[in-house]
VEXLOMI-180832 format. One record per residue (C-alpha): x negated, z negated, y negated; residue number from 0; residue in three letters. Coordinates in Angstrom, 2 decimals, m for minus. Example, Ala and Ser with C-alpha at 12.3 -4.5 7.8 and 13.67 -1.06 7.14 Angstrom:
<drennus>
[drennu [m12.30,m7.80,4.50],0,Ala]
[drennu [m13.67,m7.14,1.06],1,Ser]
</drennus>
This chain:
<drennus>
[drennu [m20.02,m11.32,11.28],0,Unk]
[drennu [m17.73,m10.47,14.18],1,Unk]
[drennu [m13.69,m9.55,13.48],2,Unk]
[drennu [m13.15,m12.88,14.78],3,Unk]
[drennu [m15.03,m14.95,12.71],4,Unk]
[drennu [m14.31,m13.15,9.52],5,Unk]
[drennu [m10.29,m13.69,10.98],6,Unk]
[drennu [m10.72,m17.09,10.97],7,Unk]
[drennu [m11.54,m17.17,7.51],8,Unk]
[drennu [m8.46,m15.02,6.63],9,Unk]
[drennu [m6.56,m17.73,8.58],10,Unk]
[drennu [m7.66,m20.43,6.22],11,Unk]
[drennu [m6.75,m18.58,3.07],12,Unk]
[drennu [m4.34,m15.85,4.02],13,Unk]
[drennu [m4.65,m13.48,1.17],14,Unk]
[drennu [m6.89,m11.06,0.87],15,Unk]
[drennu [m7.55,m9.35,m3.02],16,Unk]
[drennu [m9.40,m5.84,m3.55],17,Unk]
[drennu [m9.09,m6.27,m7.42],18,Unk]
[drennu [m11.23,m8.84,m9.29],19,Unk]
[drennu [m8.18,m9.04,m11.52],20,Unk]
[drennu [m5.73,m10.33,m8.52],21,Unk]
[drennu [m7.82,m12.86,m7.50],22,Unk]
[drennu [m6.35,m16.07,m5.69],23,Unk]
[drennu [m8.16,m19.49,m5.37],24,Unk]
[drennu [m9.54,m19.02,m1.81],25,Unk]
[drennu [m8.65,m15.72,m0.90],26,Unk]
[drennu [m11.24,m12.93,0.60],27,Unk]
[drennu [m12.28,m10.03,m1.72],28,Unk]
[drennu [m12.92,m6.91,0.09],29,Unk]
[drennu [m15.42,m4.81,m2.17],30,Unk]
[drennu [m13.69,m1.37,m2.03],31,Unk]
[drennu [m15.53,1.72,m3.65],32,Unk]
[drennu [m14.67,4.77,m4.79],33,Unk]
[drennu [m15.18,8.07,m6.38],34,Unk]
[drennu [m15.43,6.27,m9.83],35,Unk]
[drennu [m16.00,3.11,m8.95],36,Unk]
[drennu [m17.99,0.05,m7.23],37,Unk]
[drennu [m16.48,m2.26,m5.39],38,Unk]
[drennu [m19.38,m4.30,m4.77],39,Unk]
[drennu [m21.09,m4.62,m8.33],40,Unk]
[drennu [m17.69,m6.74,m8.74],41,Unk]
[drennu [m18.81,m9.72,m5.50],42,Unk]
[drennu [m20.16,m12.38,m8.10],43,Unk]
[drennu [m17.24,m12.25,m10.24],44,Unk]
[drennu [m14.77,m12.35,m7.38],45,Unk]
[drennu [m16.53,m15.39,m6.15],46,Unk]
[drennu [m17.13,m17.13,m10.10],47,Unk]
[drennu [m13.09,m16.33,m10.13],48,Unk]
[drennu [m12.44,m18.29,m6.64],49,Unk]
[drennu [m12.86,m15.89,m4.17],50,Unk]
[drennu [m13.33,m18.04,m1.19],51,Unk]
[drennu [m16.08,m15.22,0.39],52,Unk]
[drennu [m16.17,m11.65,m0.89],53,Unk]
[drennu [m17.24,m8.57,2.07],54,Unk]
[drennu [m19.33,m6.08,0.40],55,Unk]
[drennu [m21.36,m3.39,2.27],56,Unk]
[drennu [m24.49,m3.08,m0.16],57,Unk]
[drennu [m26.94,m5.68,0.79],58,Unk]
[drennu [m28.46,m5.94,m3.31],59,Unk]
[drennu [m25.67,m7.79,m3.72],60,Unk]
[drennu [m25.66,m10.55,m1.65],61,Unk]
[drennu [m26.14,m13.36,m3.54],62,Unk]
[drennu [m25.55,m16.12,m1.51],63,Unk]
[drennu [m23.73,m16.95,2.21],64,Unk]
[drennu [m20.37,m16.18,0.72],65,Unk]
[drennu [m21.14,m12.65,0.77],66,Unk]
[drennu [m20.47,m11.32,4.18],67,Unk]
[drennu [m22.41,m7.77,4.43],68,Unk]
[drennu [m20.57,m5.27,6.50],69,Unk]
[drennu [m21.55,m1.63,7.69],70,Unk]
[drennu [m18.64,m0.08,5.84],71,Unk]
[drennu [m15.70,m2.16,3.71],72,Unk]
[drennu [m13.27,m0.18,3.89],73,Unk]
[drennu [m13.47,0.13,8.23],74,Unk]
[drennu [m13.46,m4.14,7.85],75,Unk]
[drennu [m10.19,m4.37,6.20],76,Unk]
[drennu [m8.54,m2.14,8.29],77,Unk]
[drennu [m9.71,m3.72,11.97],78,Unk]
[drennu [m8.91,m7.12,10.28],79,Unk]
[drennu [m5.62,m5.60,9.31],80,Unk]
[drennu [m4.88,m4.55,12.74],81,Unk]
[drennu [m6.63,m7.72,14.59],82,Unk]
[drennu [m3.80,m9.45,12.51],83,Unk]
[drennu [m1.43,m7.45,13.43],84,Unk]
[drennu [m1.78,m7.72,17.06],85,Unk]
[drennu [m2.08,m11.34,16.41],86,Unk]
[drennu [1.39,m11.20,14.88],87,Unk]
[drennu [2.96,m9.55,17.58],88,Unk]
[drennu [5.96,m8.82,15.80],89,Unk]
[drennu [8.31,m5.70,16.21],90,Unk]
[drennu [6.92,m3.23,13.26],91,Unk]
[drennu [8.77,0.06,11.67],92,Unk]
[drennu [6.78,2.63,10.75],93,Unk]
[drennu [8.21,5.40,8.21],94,Unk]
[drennu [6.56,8.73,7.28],95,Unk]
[drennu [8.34,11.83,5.92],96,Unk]
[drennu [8.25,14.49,3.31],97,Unk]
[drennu [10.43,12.81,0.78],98,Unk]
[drennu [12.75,10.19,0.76],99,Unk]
[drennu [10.43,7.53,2.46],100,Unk]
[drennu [10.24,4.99,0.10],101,Unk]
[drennu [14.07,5.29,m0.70],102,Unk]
[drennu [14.33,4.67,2.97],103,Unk]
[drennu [12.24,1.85,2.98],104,Unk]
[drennu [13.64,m0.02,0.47],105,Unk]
[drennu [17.15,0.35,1.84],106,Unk]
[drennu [16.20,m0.67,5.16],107,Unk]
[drennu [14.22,m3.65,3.44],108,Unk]
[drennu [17.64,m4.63,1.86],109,Unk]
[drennu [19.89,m3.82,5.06],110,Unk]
[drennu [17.42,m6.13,7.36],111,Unk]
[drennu [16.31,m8.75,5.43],112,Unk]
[drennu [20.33,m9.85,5.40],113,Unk]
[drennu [19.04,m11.17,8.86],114,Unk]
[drennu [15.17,m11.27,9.45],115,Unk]
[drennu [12.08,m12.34,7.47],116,Unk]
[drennu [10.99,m8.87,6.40],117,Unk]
[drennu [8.01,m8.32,4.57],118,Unk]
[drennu [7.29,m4.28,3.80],119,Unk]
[drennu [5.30,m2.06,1.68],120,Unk]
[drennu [4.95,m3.05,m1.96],121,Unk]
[drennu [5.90,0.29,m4.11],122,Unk]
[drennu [4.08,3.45,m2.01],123,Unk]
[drennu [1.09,1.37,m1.05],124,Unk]
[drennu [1.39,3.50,2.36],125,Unk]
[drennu [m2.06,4.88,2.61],126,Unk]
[drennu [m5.72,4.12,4.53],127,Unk]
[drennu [m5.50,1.04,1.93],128,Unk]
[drennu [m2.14,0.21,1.62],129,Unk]
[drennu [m1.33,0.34,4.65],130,Unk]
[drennu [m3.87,m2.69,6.01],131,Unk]
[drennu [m2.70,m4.37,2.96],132,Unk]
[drennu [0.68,m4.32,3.61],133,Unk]
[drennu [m0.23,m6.24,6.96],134,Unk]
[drennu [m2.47,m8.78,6.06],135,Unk]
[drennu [0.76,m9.94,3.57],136,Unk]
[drennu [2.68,m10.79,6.58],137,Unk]
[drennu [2.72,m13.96,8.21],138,Unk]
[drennu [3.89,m16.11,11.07],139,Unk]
[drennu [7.45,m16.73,10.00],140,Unk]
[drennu [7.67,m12.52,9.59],141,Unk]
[drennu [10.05,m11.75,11.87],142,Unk]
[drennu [9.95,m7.77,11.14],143,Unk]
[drennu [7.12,m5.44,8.99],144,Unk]
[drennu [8.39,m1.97,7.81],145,Unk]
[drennu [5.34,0.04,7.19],146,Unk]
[drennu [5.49,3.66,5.12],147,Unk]
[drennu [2.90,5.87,5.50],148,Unk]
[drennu [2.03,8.61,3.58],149,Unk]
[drennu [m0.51,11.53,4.43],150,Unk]
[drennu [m1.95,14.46,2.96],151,Unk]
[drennu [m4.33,15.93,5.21],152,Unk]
[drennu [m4.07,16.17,9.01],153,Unk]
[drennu [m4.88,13.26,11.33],154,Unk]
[drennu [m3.76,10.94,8.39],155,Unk]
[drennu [m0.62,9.24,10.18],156,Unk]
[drennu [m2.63,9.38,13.55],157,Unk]
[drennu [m5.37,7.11,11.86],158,Unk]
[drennu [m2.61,5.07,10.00],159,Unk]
[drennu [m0.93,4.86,13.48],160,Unk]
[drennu [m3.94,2.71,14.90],161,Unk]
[drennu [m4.23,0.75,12.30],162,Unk]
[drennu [m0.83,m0.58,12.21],163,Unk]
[drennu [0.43,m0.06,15.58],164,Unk]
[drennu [3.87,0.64,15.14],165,Unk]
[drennu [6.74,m0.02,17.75],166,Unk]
[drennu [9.10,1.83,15.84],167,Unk]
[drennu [9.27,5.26,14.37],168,Unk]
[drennu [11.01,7.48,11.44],169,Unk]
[drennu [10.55,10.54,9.64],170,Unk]
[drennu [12.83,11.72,7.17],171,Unk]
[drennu [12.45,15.00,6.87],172,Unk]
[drennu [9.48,17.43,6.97],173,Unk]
[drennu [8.66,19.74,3.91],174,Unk]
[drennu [6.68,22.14,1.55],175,Unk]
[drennu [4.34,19.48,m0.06],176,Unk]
[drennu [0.69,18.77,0.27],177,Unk]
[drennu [0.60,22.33,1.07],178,Unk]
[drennu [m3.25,22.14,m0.27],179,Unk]
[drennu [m4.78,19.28,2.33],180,Unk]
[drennu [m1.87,20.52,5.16],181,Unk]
[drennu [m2.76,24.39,4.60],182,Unk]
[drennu [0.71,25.11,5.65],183,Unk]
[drennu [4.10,24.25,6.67],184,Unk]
[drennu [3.12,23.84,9.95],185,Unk]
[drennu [0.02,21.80,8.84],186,Unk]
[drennu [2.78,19.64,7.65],187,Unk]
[drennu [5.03,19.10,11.12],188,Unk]
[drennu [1.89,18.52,13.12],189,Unk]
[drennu [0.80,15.76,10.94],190,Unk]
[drennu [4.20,14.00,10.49],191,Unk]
[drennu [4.55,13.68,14.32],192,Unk]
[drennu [1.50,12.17,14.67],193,Unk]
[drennu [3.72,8.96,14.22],194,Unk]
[drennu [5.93,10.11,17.29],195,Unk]
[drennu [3.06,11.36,19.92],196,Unk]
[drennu [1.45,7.68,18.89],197,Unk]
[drennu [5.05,5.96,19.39],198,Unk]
[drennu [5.66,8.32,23.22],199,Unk]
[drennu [2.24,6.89,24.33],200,Unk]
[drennu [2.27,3.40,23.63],201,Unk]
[drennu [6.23,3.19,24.82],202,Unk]
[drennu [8.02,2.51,21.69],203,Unk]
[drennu [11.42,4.36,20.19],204,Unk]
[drennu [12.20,6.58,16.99],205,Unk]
[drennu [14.77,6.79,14.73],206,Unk]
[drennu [16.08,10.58,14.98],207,Unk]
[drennu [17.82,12.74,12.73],208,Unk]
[drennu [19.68,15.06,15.51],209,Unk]
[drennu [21.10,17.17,12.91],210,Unk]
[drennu [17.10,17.99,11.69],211,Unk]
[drennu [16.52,21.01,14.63],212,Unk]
[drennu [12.84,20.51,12.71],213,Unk]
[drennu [12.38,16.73,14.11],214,Unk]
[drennu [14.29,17.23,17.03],215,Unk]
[drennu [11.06,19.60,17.74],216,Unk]
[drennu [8.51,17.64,16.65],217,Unk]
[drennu [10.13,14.77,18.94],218,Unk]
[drennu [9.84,17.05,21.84],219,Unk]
[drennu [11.39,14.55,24.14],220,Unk]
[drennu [10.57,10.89,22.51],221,Unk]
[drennu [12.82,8.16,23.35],222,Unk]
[drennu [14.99,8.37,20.42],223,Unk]
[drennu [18.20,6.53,18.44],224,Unk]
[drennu [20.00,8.89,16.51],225,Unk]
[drennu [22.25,9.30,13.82],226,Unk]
[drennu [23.67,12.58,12.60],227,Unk]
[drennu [25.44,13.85,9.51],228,Unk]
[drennu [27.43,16.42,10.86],229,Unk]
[drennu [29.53,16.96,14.07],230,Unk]
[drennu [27.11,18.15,16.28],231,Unk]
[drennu [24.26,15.85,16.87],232,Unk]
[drennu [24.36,12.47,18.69],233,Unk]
[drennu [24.36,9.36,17.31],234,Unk]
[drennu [25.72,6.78,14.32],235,Unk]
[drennu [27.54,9.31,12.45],236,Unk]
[drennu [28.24,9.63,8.39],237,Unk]
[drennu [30.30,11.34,6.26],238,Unk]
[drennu [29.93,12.42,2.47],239,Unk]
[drennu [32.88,11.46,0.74],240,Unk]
[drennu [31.96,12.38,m2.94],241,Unk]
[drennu [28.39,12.06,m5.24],242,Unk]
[drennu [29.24,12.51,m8.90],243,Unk]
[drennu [27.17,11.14,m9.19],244,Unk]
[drennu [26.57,8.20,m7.45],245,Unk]
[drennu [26.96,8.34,m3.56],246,Unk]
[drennu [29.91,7.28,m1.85],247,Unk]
[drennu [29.83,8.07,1.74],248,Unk]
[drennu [31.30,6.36,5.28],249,Unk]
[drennu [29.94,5.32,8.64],250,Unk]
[drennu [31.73,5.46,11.69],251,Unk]
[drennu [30.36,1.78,13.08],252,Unk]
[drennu [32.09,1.15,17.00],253,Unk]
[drennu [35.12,m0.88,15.45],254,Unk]
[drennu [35.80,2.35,13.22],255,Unk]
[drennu [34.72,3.50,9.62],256,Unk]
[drennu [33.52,1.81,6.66],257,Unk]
[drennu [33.12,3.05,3.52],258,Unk]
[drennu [29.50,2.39,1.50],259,Unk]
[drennu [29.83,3.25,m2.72],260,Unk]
[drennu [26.04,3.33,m3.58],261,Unk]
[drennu [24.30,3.04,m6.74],262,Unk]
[drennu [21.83,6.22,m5.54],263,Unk]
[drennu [22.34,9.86,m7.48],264,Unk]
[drennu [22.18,12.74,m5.21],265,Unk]
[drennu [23.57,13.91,m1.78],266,Unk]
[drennu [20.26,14.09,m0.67],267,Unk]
[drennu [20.26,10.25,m0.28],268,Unk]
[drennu [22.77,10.49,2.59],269,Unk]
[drennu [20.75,10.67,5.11],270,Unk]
[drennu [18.34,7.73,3.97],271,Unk]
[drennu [20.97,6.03,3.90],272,Unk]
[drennu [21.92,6.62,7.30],273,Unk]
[drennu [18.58,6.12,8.39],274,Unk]
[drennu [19.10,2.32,7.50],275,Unk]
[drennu [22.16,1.90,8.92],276,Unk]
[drennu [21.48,3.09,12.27],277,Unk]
[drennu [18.11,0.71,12.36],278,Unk]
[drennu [19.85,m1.91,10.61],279,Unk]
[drennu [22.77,m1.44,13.20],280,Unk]
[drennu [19.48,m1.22,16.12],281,Unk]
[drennu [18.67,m4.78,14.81],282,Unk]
[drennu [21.96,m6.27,15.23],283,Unk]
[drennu [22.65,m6.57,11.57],284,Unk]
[drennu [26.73,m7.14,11.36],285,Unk]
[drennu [27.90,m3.88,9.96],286,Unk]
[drennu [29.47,m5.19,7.25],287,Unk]
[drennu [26.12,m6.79,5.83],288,Unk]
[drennu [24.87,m3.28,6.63],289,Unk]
[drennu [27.45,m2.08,3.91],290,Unk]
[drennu [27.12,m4.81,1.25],291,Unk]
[drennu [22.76,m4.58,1.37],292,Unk]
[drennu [23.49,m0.28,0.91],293,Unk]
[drennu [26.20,m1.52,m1.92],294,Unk]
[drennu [23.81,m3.92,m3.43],295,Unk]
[drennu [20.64,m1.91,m3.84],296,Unk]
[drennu [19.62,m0.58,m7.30],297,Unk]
[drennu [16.86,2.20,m7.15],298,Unk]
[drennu [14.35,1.99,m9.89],299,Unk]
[drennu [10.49,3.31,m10.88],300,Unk]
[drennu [12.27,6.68,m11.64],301,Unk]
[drennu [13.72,7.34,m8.29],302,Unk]
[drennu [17.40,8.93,m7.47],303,Unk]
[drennu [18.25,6.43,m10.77],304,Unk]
[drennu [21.28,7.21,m12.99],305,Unk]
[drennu [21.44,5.87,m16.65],306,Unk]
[drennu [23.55,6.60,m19.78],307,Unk]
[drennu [22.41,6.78,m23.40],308,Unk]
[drennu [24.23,6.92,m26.36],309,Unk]
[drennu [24.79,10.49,m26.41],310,Unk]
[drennu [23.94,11.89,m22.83],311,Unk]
[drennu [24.36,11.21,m19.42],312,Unk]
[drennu [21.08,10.88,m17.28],313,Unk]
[drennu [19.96,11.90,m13.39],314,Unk]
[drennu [16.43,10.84,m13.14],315,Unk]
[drennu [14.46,11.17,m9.85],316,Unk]
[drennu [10.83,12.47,m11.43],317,Unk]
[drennu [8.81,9.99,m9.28],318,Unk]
[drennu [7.32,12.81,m7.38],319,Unk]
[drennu [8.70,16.45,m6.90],320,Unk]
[drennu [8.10,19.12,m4.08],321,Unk]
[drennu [9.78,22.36,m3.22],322,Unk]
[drennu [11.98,20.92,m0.69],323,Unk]
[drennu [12.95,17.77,m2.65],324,Unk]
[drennu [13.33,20.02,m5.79],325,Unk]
[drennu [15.86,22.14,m4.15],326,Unk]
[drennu [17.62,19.36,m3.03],327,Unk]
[drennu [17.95,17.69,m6.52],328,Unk]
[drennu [19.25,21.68,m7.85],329,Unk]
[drennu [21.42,21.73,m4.76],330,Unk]
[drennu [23.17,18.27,m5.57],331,Unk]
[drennu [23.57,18.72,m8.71],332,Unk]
[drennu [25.17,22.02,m8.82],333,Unk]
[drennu [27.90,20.42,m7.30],334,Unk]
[drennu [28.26,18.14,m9.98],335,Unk]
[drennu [31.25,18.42,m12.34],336,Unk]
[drennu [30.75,18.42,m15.81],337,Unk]
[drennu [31.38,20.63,m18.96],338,Unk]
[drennu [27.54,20.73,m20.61],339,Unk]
[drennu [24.73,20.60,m17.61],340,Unk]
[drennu [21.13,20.63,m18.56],341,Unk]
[drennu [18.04,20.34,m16.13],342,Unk]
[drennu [14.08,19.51,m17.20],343,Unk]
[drennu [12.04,20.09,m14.67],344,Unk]
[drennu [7.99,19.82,m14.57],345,Unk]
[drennu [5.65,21.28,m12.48],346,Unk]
[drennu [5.11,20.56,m8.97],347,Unk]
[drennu [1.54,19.45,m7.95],348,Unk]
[drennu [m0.53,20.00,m5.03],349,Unk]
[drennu [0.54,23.09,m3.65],350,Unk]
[drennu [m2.09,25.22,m3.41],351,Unk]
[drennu [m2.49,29.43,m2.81],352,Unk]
[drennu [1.36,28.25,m2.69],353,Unk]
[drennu [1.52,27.17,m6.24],354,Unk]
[drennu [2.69,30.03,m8.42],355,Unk]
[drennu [5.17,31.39,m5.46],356,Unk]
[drennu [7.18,28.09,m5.01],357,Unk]
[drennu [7.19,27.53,m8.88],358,Unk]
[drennu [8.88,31.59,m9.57],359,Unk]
[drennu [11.07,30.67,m6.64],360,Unk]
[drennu [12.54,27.27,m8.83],361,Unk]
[drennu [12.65,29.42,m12.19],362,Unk]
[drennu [14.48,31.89,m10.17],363,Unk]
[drennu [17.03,29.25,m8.74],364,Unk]
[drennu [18.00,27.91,m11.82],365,Unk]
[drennu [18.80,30.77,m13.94],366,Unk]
[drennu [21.09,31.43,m11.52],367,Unk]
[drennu [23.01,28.23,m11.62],368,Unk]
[drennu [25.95,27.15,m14.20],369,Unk]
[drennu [23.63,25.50,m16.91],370,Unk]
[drennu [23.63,25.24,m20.08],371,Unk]
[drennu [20.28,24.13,m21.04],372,Unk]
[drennu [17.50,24.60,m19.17],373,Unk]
[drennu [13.97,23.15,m19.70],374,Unk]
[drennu [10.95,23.96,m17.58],375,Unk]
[drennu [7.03,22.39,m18.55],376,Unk]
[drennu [3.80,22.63,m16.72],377,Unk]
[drennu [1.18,25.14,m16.35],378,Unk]
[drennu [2.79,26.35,m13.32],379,Unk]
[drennu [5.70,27.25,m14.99],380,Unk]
[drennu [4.39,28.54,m17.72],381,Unk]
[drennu [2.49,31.74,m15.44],382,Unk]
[drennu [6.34,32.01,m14.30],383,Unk]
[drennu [8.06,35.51,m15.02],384,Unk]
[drennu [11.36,33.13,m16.62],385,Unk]
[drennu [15.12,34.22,m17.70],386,Unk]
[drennu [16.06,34.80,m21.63],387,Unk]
[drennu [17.89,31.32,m21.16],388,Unk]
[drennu [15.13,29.44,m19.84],389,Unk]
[drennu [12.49,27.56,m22.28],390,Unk]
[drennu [9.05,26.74,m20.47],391,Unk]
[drennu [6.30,24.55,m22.13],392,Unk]
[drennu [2.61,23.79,m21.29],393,Unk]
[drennu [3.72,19.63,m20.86],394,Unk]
[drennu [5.80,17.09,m21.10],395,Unk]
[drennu [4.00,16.34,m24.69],396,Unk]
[drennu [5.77,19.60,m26.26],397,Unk]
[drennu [8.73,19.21,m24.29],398,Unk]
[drennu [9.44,16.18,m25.88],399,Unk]
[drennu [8.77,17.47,m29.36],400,Unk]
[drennu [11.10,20.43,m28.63],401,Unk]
[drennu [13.92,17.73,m27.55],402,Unk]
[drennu [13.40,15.38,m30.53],403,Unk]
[drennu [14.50,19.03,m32.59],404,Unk]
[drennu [17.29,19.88,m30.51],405,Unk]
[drennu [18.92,16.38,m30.45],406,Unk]
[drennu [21.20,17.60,m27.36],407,Unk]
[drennu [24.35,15.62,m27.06],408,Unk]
[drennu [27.21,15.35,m24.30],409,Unk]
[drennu [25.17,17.19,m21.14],410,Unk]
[drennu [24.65,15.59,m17.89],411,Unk]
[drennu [21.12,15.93,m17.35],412,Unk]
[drennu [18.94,16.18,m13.81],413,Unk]
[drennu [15.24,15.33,m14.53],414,Unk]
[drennu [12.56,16.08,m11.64],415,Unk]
[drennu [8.82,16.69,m11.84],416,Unk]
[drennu [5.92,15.25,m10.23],417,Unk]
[drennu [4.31,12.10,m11.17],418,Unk]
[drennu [1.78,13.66,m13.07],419,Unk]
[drennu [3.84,15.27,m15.47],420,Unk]
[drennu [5.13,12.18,m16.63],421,Unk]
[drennu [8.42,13.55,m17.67],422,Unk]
[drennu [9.79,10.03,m18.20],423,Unk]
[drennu [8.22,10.23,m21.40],424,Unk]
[drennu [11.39,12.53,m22.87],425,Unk]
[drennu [14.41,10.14,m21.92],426,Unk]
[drennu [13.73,8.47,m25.86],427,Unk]
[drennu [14.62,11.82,m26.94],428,Unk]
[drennu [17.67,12.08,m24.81],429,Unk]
</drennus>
């Protein structure tokens, strides 16, 4: 079955389900596999649940003339994904960066949809699955798509790129992380700006930091909008007015400044912020909608989120954790004022030969800082040569334990780990 055909299917039930326990009356199942799992041993379910057809790529399988058999699944849904797409024709935002790209997203989600039909990624769907699924949810009253994309090996964004065709282009920053599939920091700039060399070819425009000297680099030249959050630079220009510890910043908009109190933790979150003004302000959104969406948003699934229990005060951003994101938490926060500070930090993951160096270089930081407590857990951090004031322990498990003892009361605490560590486990204890 040709793209086209299979399309017009799609076009007759528009929603497309890769898990038999998301299945819609009608829709297509696409019979994914995986290291640990089968895709296609799950067709006759799909179809008994009312899938409509179900594409699998293992002819044993094919039960009937609802099963459409395909050379390779996963290659289907992502040229019907991009034959939609094109189909579409709508203006689409792609966003890649070390950290701070689903922040972004979601800010520019709220700043844009206060004039356009936006649909954009669900969570951090933003890889070689995501990304087609993402898509294949908009339709023809989507006036905009905002697209993340995530990578951890070279080429990533490049192949993302094709799939989703992006007009429009933004990376947040560029970073230590991934260092295992990038092999270096440089592994890491070459991949990220994969989304600009694909936006320079096909004639499209980015979204440009020009206080970053590392993306004005990587741009080498792109058509770009700017914004800036400093003096020199060009652009939509912002201004940190105080983060303690939610951020209040301003914008200097043509008809002067405006002033934007967020509900995001960390001065790190400036500069997503910014990102969304100067696309929202690209868009035509009125700048004062632009203000309201920023004022409006409330981060959640442990991300840049404040929260106050009975007895402490509580900084949580342990979504995901790298050593240029974790220095940026330390950073912020050490400009916080407060009499009792306390940070728990977990391990960091995929970092490779780079591992044990980037962890000593965190344990180092923070015994350095004003802090009162100090809480470090991970097998990283436990190979770490540590201060007298700093307790490490092998996971978040004994962490907790440890916490439950102390019973700490009146600190403002910053927690950031990775994912894995799961370090939202220990806020009961807080």
């Amino acid at each position: 079955m040709s793209i086209e055909e299979l399309y017009k299917l799609f076009e007759i039930n528009p929603f497309v389900s890769t898990d038999t326990r998301d299945i819609k009356k009608g829709c297509l199942f696409f019979a994914l596999k995986g290291d640990n799992f089968n895709g296609n041993k799950f067709a006759a379910q799909a179809l008994a649940q009312g899938a409509s057809s179900v594409v699998i790529d293992e002819a044993e399988y094919k039960i009937n003339e609802q099963c459409i058999l395909v050379q390779d699944v996963l290659e289907t849904l992502q040229e019907l994904a991009s034959f939609h797409r094109v189909k579409l024709g709508i203006p689409i935002v792609a966003i890649t960066g070390t950290n701070g790209k689903t922040t972004t997203k979601e800010l520019l989600t709220t700043v844009l949809a206060k004039r356009y039909a936006v649909v954009a990624t669900k969570g951090n769907l933003n890889n070689h699955i995501g990304v087609p699924l993402t898509l294949l949810s908009m339709n023809k009253s989507t006036q905009l798509g905002i697209v993340e994309m995530g990578a951890n090996h070279q080429g990533e964004i490049a192949a993302l790129c094709e799939i989703a065709k992006p007009n429009f282009g933004l990376i947040t920053n560029v970073g230590k992380a991934h260092l295992e599939g990038f092999g270096s920091f440089e592994g890491v700039k070459k991949t990220k700006a994969e989304l600009y060399r694909y936006i320079d070819k096909h004639g499209g425009r980015i979204f440009l930091n020009t206080t970053n000297n590392h993306l004005i680099e990587m741009a080498n030249g792109t058509s770009a909008i700017g914004y800036r959050t400093k003096k020199e630079g060009s652009g939509i220009e912002a201004e940190e007015i105080s983060c303690s510890p939610m951020l209040i910043f301003k914008v200097k908009f043509p008809k002067g400044w405006l002033y934007i109190k967020t509900n995001l933790v960390g001065a790190y979150n400036l500069e997503n912020a910014l990102a969304a003004v100067c696309i929202g302000q690209y868009f035509e959104v009125d700048p004062q909608d632009i203000c309201s969406a920023l004022e409006a948003y409330i981060p959640a699934n442990n991300r840049s989120q404040y929260s106050k229990s009975a007895f402490n005060e509580i900084l949580m951003d342990a979504y995901n954790a790298n050593p240029t994101s974790m220095n940026a938490a330390l950073e912020s926060f050490e400009s916080y004022e407060s009499p009792s500070k306390a940070v728990i930090l977990g391990d960091m993951f995929e970092l490779g030969d780079a591992a044990h160096e980037e962890h000593q270089k965190i344990a180092d930081k923070v015994a350095k800082m004003r802090l009162q407590l100090i809480l470090l857990a991970g097998k990283e951090f436990l190979k770490c040569q540590v201060a007298n004031n700093i307790h490490v322990f092998e996971d978040g498990s004994a962490l907790k334990a440890y916490l439950e003892d102390l019973n700490p009361q009146g600190y403002l605490i910053l927690i950031k780990g990775s994912r894995g560590m799961k370090l939202e486990q220990v806020i009961d204890a807080l």
